[in-house]
C-alpha positions in Angstrom: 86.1 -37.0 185.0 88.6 -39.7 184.2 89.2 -38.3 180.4 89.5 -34.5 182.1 92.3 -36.1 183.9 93.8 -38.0 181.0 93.7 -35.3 179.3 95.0 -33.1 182.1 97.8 -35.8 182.1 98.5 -35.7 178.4 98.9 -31.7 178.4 102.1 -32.2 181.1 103.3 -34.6 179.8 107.3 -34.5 178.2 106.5 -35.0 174.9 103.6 -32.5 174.6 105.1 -29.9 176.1 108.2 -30.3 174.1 105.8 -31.2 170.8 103.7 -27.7 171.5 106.7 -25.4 171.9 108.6 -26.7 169.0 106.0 -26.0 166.8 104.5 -22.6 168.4 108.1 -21.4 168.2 109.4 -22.4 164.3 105.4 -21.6 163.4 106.4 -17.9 164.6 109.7 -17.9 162.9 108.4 -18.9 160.1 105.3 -16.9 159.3 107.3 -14.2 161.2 110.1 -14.3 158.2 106.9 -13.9 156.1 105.5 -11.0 157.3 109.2 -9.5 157.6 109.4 -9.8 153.5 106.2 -8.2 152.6 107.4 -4.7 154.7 106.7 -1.7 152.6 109.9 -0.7 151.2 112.2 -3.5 152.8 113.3 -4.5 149.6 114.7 -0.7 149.1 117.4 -1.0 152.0 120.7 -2.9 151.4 120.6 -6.8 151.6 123.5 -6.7 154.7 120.6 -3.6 156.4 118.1 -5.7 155.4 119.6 -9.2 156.6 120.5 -7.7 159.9 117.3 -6.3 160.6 115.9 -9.5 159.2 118.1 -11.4 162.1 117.3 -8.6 164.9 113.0 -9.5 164.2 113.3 -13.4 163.9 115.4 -13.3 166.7 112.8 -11.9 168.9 110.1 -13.5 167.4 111.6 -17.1 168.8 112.2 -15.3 172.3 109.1 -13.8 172.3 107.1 -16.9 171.2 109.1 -19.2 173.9 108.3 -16.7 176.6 104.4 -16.4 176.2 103.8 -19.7 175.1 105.5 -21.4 178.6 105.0 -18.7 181.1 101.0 -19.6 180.0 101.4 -23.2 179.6 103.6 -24.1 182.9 102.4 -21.5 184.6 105.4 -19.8 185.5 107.9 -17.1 185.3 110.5 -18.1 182.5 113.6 -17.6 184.9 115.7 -18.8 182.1 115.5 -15.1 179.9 116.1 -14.0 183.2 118.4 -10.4 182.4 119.8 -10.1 185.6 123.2 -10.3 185.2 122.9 -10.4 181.3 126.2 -8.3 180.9 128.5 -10.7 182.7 126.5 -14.1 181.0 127.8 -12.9 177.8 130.6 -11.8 178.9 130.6 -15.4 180.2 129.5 -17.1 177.4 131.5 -14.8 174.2 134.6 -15.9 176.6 133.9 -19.6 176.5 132.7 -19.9 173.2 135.5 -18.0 171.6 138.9 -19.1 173.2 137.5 -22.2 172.6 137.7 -21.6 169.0 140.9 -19.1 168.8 142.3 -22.4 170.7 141.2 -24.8 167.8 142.4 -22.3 165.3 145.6 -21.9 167.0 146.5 -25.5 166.5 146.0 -25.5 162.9 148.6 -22.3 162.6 151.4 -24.3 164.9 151.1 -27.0 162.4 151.6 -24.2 159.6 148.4 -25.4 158.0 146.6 -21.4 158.4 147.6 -18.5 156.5 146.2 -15.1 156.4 145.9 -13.8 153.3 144.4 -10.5 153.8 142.5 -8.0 156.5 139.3 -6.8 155.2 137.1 -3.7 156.7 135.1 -4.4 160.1 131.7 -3.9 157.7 132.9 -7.6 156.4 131.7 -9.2 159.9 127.9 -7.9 159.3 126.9 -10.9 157.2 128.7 -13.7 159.5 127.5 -11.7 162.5 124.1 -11.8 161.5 123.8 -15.7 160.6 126.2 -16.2 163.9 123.6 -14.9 166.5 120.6 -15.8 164.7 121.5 -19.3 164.3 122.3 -19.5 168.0 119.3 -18.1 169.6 117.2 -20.4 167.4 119.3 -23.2 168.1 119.5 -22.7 171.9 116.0 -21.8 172.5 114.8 -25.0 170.5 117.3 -27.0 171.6 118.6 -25.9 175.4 115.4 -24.1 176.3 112.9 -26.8 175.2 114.3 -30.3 174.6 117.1 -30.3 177.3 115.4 -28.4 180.1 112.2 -30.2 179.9 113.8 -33.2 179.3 116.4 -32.7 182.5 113.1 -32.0 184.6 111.7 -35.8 183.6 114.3 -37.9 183.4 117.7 -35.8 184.7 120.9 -34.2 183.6 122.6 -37.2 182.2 120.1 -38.6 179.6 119.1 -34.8 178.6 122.9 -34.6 177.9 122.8 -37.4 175.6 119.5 -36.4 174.0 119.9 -32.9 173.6 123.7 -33.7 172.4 123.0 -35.9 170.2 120.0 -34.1 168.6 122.6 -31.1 168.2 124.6 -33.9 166.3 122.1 -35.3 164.6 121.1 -32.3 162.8 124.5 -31.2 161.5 123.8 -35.1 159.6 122.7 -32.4 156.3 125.2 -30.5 156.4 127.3 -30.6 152.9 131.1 -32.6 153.9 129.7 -33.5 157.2 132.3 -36.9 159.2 132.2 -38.9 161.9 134.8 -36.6 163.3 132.7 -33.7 163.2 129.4 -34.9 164.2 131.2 -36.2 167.4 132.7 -32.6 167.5 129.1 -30.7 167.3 127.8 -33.6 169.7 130.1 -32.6 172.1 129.6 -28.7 171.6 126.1 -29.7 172.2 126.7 -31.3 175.6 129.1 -28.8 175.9 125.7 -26.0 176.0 123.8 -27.9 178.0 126.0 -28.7 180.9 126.4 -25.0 180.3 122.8 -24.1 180.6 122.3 -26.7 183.5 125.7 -24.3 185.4 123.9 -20.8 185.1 120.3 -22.0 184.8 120.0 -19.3 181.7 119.4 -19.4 178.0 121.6 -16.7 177.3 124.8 -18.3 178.0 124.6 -21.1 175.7 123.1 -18.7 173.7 126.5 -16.5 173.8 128.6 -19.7 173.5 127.1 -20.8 170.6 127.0 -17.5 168.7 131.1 -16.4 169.5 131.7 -20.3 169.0 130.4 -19.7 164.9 131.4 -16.3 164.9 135.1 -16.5 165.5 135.5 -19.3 163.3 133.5 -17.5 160.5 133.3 -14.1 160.5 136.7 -13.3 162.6 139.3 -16.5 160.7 137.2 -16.6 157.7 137.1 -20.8 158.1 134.0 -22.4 156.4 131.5 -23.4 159.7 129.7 -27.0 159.7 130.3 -27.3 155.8 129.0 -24.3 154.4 130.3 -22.1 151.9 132.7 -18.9 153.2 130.9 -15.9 153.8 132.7 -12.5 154.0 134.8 -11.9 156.8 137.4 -10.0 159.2 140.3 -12.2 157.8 140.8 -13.7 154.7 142.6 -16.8 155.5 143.7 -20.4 154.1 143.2 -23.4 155.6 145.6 -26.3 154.1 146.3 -29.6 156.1 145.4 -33.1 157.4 141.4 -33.5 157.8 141.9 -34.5 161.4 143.7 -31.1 162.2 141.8 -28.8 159.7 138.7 -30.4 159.9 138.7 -30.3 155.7 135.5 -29.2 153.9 133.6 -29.0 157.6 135.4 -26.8 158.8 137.7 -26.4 161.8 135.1 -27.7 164.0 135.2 -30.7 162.4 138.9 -31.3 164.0 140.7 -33.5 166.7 141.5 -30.4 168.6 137.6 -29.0 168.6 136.3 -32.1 169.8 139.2 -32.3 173.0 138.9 -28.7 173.6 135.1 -28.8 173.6 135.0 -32.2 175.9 137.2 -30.9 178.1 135.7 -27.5 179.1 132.2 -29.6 179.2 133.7 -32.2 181.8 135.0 -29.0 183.9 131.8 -27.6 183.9 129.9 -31.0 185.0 132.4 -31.9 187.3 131.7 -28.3 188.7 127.7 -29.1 188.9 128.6 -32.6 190.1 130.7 -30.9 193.6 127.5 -28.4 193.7 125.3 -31.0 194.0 123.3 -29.2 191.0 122.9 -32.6 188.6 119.2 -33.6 188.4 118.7 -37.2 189.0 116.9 -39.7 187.3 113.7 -39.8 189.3 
């Protein structure tokens, strides 16, 4: 009896449900990105078909694999892929995520440090497009729909902030040219998407954020993202300039500006919660 309720205890508690998902949920991306490759005649189709379709399947695996594994193991409806409404969360979310970086851009150009060297056919957004809102469902389902909102449920909205923030941060610690300046900058995006999950109480607005966030700065202004290499894009552009306002080898979100602009639209949106009365305390 008493190791049936250990147990019992062990099964709810933060860690192993946060433990469980993360690894039922890459597990399933990554045999999932298996399977994909060993399709009969996949290898035929063009690698930007290919890719894409690629992004469509691993994208739904992750959803997929969240979905069944938590409606079964909390025992309860996953109101977070909630749809209802899933026109104007985008809507919300593509907004957000790319004034905020048309805004960070637009800095750089007043200090005459962006130039646009050419406009290239739409088809030059597939690649960008493709990484942009792959990236950010994985990211925001591992991230905002299992760290922070398990997290928030234990121990409230502040320290799941700072976890799930920092985390965010954290990771982009690889990335090639990576600062101080712009891991403070992707911290802050991070808290940025959660206060933004903890507003709507869906995954799909982070989700959107984060994917028009990368894809404006990518595959619309042709700017390298979090220290990768360019990829093809909309514009073809130049970005020459002090580090602080360019961001250097990061990339634009590793600027001044990003961080501000990102900070401040995060503090509206907690402030916001905070009048709601919507902030989960520390129990």
């Amino acid at each position: 009896m008493i190791i049936s309720i250990t147990k019992q205890k062990i099964l709810k508690s933060v860690w192993a449900r946060i433990i469980f998902g993360l690894i039922i949920c890459l597990a399933s991306i990554i045999i999932g990105q298996q399977i994909f490759l060993k399709i009969p005649g996949i290898d035929l189709l063009q690698a930007d078909s290919r890719n894409l379709i690629k992004g469509i399947f691993v994208s739904i695996l992750a959803i997929s694999s969240y979905w069944l594994f938590y409606s079964n193991y909390e025992k309860r409806a996953i109101r977070e892929l909630s749809v209802n409404g899933f026109g104007k969360k985008l809507f919300a979310g593509i907004l957000i995520g790319s004034g905020l970086q048309s805004l960070t851009i637009l800095v750089i150009s007043v200090y005459g440090s962006f130039k646009i060297i050419a406009i290239n056919p739409v088809s030059t957004m597939i690649i960008p497009f493709t990484v942009a809102f792959t990236v950010a469902i994985i990211e925001e389902i591992l991230l905002r729909g299992i760290v922070f909102r398990i997290t928030e449920e234990k121990w409230g909205s502040t320290i799941a902030l700072i976890i799930s923030g920092a985390t965010f941060g954290g990771l982009h610690l690889v990335n090639p040219h990576v600062t101080l300046l712009s891991v403070l900058c992707v911290t802050v995006v991070g808290v940025l998407l959660g206060a933004a999950y903890m507003y709507y109480k869906n995954l799909w607005v982070p989700i959107a954020i984060h994917f028009a966030w990368n894809f404006t700065q990518n595959g619309i202004f042709g700017a390298i993202t979090s220290g990768n290499e360019k990829t093809s894009s909309l514009l073809t552009s130049e970005i020459n300039g002090p580090k602080i306002l360019t961001g250097g080898q990061f990339g634009p979100e590793g600027s001044i500006q990003a961080v501000l602009l990102c900070f401040i639209v995060a503090m509206v949106i907690i402030r916001q919660l905070h009048k709601q009365h919507k902030l989960v305390k520390f129990l």
